[in-house]
Residue frames as qw, qx, qy, qz and C-alpha x, y, z in Angstrom:
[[0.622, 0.477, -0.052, -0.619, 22.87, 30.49, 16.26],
 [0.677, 0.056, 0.729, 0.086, 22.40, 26.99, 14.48],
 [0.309, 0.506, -0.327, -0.736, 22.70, 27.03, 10.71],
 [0.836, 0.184, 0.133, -0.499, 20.63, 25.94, 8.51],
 [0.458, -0.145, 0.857, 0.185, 21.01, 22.25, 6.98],
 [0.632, 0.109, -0.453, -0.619, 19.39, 21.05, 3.48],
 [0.945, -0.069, -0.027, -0.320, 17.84, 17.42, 3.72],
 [0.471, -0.546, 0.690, 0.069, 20.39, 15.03, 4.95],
 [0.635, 0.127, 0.623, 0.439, 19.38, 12.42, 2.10],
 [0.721, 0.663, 0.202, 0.004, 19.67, 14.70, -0.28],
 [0.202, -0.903, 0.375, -0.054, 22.58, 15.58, 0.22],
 [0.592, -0.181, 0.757, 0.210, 24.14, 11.54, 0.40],
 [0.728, 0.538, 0.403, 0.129, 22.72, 11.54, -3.39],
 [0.209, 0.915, -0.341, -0.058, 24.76, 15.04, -4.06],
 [0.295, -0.654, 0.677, 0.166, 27.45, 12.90, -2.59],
 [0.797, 0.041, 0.602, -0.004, 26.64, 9.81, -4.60],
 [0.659, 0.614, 0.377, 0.215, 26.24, 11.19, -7.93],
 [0.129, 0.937, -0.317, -0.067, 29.37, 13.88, -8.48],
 [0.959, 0.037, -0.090, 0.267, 31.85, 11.98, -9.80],
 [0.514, 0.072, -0.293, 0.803, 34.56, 14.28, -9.02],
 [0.010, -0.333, 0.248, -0.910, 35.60, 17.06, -6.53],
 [0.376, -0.618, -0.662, -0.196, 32.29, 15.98, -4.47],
 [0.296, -0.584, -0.394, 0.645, 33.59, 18.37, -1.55],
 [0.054, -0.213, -0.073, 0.973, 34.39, 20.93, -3.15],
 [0.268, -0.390, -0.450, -0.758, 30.64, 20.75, -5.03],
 [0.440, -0.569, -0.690, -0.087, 28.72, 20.11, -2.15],
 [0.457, -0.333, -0.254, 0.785, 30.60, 22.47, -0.24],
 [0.103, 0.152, 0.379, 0.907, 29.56, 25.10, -2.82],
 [0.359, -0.416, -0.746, -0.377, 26.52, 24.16, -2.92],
 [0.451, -0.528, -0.492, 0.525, 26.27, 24.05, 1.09],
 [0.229, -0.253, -0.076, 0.937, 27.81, 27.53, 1.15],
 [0.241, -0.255, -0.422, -0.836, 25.05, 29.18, -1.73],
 [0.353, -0.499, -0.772, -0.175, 22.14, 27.50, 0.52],
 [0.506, -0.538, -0.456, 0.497, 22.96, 29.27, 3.64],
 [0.272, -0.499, -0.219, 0.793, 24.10, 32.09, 2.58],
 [0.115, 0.069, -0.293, -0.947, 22.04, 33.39, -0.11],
 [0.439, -0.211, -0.789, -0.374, 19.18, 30.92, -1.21],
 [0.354, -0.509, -0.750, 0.230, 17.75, 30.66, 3.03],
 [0.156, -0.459, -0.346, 0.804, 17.86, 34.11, 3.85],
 [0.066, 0.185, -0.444, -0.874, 16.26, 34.76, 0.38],
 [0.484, -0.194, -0.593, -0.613, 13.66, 32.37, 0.44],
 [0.600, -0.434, 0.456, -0.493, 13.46, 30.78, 4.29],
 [0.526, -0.293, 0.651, -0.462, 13.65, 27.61, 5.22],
 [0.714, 0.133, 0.685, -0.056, 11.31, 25.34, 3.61],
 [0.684, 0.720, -0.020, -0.115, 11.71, 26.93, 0.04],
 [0.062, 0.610, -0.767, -0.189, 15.99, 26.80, 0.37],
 [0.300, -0.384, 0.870, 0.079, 15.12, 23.12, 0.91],
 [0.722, 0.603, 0.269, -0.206, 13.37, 22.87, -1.96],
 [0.414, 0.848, -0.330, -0.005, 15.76, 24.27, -3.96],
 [0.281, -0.525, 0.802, 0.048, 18.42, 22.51, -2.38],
 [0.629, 0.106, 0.765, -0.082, 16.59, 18.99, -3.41],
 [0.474, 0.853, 0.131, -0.173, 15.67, 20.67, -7.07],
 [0.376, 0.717, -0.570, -0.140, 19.72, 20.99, -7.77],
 [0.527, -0.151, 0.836, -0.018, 20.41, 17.39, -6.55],
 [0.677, 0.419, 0.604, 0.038, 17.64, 16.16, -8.77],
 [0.447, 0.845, -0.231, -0.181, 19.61, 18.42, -11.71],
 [0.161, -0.609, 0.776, 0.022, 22.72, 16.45, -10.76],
 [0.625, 0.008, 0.770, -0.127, 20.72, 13.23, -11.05],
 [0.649, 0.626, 0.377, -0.211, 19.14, 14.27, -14.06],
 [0.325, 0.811, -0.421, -0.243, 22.28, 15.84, -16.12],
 [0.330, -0.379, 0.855, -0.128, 23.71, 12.25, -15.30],
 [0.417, 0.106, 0.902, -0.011, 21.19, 10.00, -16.84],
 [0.345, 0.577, 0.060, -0.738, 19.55, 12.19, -19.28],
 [0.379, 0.290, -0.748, -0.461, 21.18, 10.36, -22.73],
 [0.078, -0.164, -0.981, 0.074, 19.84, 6.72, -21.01],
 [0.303, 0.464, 0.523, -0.648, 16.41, 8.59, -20.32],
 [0.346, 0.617, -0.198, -0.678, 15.90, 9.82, -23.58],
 [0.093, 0.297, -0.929, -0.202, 17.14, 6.68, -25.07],
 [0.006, 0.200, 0.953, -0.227, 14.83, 4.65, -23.44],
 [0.352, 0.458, 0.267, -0.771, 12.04, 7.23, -23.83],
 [0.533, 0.496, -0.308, -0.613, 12.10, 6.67, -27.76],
 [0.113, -0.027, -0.988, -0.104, 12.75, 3.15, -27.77],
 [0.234, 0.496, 0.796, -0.256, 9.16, 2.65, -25.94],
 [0.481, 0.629, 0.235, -0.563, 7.47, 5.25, -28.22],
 [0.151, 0.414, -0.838, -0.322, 9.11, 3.33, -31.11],
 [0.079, 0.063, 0.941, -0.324, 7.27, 0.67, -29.77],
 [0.379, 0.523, 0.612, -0.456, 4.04, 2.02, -29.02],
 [0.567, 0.559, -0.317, -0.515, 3.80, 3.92, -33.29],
 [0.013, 0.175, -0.984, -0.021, 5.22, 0.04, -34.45],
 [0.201, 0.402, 0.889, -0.085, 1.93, -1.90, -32.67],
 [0.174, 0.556, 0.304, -0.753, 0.10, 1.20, -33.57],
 [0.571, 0.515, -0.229, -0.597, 0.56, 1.74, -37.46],
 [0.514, 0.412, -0.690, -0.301, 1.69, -1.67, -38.08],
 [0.564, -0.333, 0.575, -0.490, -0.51, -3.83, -36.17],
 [0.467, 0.298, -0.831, -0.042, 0.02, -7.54, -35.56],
 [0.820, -0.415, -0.133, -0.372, -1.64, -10.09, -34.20],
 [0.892, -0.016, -0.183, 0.412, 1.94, -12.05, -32.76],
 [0.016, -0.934, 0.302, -0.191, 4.02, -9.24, -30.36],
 [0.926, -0.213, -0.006, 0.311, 6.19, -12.25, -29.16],
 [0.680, 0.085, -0.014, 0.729, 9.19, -10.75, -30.98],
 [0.088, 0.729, -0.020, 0.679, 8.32, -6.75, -30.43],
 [0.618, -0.751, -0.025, -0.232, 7.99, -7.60, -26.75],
 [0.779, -0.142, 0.093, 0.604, 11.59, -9.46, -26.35],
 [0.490, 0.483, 0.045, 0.724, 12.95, -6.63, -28.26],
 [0.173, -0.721, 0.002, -0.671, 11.68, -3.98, -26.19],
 [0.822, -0.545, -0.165, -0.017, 12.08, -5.99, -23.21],
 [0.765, -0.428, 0.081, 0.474, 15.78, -6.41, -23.61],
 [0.482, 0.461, -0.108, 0.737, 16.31, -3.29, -24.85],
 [0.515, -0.730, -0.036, -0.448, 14.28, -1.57, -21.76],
 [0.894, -0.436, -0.047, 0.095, 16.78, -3.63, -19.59],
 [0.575, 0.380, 0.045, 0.723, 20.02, -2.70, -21.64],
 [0.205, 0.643, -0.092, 0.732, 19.60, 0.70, -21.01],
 [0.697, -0.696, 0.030, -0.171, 18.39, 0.53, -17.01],
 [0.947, -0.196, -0.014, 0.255, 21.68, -1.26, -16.62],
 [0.399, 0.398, -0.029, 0.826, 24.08, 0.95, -18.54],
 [0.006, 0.750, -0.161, 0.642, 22.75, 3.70, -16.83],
 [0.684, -0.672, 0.257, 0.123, 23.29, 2.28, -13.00],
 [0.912, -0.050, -0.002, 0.407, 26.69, 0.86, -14.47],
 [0.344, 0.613, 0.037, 0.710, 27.83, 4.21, -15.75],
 [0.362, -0.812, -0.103, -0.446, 26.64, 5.88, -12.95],
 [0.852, -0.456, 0.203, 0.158, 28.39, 3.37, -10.33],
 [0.811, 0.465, 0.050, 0.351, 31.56, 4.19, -12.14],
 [0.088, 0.806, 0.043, 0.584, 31.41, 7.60, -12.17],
 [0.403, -0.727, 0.111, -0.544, 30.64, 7.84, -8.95],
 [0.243, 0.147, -0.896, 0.341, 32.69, 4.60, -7.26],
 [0.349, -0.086, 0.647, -0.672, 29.65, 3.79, -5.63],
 [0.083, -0.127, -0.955, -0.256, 26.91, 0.84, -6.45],
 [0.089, 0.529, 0.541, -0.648, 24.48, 3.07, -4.53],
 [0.317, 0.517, -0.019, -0.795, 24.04, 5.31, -7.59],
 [0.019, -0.171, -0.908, -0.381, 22.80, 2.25, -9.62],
 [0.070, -0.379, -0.828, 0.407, 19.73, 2.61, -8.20],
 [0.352, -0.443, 0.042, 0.824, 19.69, 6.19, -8.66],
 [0.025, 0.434, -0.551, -0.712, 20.33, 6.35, -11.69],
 [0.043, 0.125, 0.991, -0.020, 17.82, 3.80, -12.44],
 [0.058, -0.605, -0.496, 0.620, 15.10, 5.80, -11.29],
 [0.024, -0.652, 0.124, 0.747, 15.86, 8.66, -12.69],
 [0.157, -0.164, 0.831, 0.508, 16.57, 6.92, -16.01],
 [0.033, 0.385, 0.918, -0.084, 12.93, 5.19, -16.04],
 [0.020, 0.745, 0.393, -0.539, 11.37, 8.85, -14.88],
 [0.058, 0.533, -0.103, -0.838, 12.71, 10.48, -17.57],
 [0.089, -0.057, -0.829, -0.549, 11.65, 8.03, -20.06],
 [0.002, -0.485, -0.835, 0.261, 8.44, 8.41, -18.85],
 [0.165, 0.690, 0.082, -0.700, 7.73, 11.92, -19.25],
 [0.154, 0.405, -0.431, -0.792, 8.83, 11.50, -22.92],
 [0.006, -0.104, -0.966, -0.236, 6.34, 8.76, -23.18],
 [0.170, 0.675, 0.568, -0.439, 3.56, 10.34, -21.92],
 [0.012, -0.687, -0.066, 0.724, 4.42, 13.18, -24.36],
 [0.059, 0.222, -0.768, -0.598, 4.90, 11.33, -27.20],
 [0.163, 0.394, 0.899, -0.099, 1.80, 8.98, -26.30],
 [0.099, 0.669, 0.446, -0.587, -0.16, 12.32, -26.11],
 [0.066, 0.577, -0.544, -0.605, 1.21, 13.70, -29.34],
 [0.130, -0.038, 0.978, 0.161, 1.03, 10.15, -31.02],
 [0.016, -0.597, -0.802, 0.016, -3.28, 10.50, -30.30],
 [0.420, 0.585, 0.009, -0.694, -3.61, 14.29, -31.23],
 [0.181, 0.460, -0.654, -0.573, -2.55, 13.07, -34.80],
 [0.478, 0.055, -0.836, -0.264, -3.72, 9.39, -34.98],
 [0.314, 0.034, 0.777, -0.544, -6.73, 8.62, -32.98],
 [0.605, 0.171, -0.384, -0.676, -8.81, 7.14, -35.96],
 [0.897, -0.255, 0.105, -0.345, -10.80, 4.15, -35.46],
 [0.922, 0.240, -0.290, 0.093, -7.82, 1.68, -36.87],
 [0.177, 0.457, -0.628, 0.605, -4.93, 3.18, -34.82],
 [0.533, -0.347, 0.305, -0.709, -7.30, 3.34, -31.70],
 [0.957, -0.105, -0.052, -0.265, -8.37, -0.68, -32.16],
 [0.725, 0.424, -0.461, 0.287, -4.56, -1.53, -33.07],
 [0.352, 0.473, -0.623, 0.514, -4.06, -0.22, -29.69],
 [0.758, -0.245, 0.197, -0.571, -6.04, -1.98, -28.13],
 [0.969, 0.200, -0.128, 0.065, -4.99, -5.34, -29.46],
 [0.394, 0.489, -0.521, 0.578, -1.16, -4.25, -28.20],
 [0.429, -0.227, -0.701, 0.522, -2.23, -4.11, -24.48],
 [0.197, -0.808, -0.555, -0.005, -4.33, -0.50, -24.53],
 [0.044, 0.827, -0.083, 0.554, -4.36, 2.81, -23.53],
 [0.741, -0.643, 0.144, -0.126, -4.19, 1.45, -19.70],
 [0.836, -0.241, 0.141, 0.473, -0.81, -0.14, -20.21],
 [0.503, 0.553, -0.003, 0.664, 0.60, 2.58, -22.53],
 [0.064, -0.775, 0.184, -0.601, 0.00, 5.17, -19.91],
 [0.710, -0.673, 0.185, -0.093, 0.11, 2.91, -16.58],
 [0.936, -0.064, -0.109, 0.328, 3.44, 0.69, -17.32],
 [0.480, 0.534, -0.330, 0.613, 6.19, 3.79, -17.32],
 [0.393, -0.674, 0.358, -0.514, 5.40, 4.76, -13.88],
 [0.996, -0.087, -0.008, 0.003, 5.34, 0.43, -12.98],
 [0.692, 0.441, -0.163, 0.548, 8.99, 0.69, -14.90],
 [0.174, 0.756, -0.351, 0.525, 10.36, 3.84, -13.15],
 [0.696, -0.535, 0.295, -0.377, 9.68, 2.24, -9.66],
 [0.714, -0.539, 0.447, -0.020, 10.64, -1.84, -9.81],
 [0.778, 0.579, 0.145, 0.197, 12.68, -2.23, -12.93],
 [0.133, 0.923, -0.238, 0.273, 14.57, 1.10, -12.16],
 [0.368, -0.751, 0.494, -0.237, 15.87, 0.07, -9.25],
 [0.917, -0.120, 0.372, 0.084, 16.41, -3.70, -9.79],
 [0.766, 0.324, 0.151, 0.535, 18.34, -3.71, -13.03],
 [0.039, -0.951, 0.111, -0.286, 19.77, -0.25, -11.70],
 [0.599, -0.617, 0.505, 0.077, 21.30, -1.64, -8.58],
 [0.940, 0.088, 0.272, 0.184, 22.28, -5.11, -10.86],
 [0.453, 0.847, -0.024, 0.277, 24.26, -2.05, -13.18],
 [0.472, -0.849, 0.170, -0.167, 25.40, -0.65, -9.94],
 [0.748, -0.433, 0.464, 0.192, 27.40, -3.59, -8.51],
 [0.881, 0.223, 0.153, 0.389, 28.72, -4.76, -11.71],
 [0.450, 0.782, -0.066, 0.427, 30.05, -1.23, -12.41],
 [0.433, -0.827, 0.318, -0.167, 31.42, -0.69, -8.69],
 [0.695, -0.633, 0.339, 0.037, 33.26, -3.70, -9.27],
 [0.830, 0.339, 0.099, 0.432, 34.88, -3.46, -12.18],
 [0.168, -0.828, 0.334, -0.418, 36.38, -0.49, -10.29],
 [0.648, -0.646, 0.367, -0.169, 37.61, -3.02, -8.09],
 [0.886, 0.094, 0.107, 0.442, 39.76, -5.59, -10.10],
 [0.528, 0.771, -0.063, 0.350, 41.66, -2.42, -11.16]]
């Protein structure tokens, strides 16, 4: 009798992103799939669930840099909104390099944690995704309350509704992962001078 397996990458991320003990969690982990979680649900739901507590590991990991980054951009977007300007030169630098700050910290932290430059990336991702959700939610929020003709033109003149809602998914994808990895290495190798 063959026993079951979860996903093989999800698993290399379990292994990427526990910064300690990584056997003895994955091992847990391993052990709960097989023997409770497949014979409880079968097959293609354990490996759901299996991929569902990875992405909790990813997420309990990068939450503060998500969340961070979430309100910086809805900062942003109430900013062009109630105080609208015709010159975003300096609100875009700001938000640019703070939207870069935090992608970095969180691969650098991550690649720390985890000795590994792999979970820059990661962490990157993840980072990006969660600021997203709280942007959509805030965005959505933001226009139950203030969707009068002046708010509504102000954003417009900022870049629109099309960039408020299309640019976090843009961000979670090649942003995450570029200035993720860049986090990555630097943090894997200040692990190495030591």
């Amino acid at each position: 009798m063959t026993q079951s397996t979860p996903p093989s990458w999800a698993e290399e991320i379990l292994a990427l992103v526990v910064p300690h003990d990584v056997e003895s969690v994955t091992g847990d982990l391993l052990e709960e799939y097989r023997d409770r979680i497949v014979p409880q649900l079968g097959e293609a739901a354990a490996r759901r669930w299996y991929v569902r507590q990875v992405m909790g590991f990813v997420l309990r990991g990068t939450w503060v840099w998500g969340v961070l980054f979430g309100v910086a951009s809805l900062t942003r977007a109430a900013w062009d909104a109630f105080v609208p300007t015709n010159d975003f030169s300096m609100r875009s630098s700001i938000t640019t390099y703070t939207s870069i700050a935090l992608l970095f910290m969180a691969g650098f932290t991550a690649a720390r944690r985890s000795r590994s430059w792999l979970a820059g990336p990661i962490a990157g991702v993840a980072t990006a995704s969660i600021a997203a959700v709280i942007i959509y939610a805030g965005g959505g929020i933001l226009l139950t309350f203030r969707h009068d003709p002046g708010t509504l033109l102000a954003i417009e003149h900022s870049g629109g509704l099309h960039e408020f809602f299309g640019l976090p998914i843009i961000i979670a994808v090649f942003p995450g992962v570029i200035v993720g990895t860049a986090g990555g290495a630097l943090g894997r190798a200040t692990i190495l001078r030591r």
